[in-house]
C-alpha positions as CSV (number, residue, x, y, z in Angstrom):
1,X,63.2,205.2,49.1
2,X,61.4,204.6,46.0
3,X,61.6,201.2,44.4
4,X,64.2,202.6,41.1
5,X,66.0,203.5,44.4
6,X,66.5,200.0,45.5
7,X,67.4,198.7,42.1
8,X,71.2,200.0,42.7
9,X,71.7,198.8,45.6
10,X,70.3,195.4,45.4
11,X,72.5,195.4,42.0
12,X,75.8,196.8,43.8
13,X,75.0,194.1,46.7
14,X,75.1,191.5,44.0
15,X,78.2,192.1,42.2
16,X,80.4,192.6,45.2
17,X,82.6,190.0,45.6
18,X,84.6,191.2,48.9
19,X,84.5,188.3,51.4
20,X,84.0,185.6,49.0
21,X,87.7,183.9,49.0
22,X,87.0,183.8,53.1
23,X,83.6,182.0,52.6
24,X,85.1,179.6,50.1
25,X,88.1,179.1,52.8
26,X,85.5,178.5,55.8
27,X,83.7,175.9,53.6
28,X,87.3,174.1,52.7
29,X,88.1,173.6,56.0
30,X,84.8,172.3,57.5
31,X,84.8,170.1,54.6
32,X,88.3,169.0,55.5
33,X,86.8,168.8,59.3
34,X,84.2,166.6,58.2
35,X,86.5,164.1,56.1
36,X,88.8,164.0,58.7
37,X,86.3,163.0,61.8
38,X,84.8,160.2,59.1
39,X,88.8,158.6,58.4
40,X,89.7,158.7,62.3
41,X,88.3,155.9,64.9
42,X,86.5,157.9,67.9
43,X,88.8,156.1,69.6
44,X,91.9,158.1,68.8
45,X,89.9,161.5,70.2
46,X,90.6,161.3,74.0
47,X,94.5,160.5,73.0
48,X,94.6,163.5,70.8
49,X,92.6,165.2,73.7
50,X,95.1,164.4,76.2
51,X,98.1,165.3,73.8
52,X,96.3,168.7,73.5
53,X,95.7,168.9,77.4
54,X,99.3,168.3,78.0
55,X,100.6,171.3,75.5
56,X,98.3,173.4,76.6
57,X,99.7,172.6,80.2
58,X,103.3,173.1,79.6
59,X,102.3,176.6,77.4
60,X,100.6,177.5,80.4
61,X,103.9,177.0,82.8
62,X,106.4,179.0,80.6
């Protein structure tokens, strides 16, 4: 392809905008990950570890 042949494409690839609400969503919730591991003690993470061991457990019986 010639180089006026690129200058579409590289302009089509610019203006899409499919996928960027699901980028903007991915960033939200590490960002809400991040705030969330800096407000909770480490040493609530093996309780909520167990908690989440012992659903898991009784989804795995039924």
């Amino acid at each position: 392809m010639n180089k006026r042949g690129w200058i579409p494409v590289i302009t089509r690839i610019l203006h899409d905008k499919r996928g960027q609400d699901m980028i903007e969503y991915a960033l939200l919730g590490g960002f809400i990950a991040v705030a969330v591991a800096a407000v909770f003690p480490m040493d609530i993470a093996p309780n909520i570890s167990k908690t989440f061991s012992k659903v898991s457990n009784l989804l795995g019986q039924v």
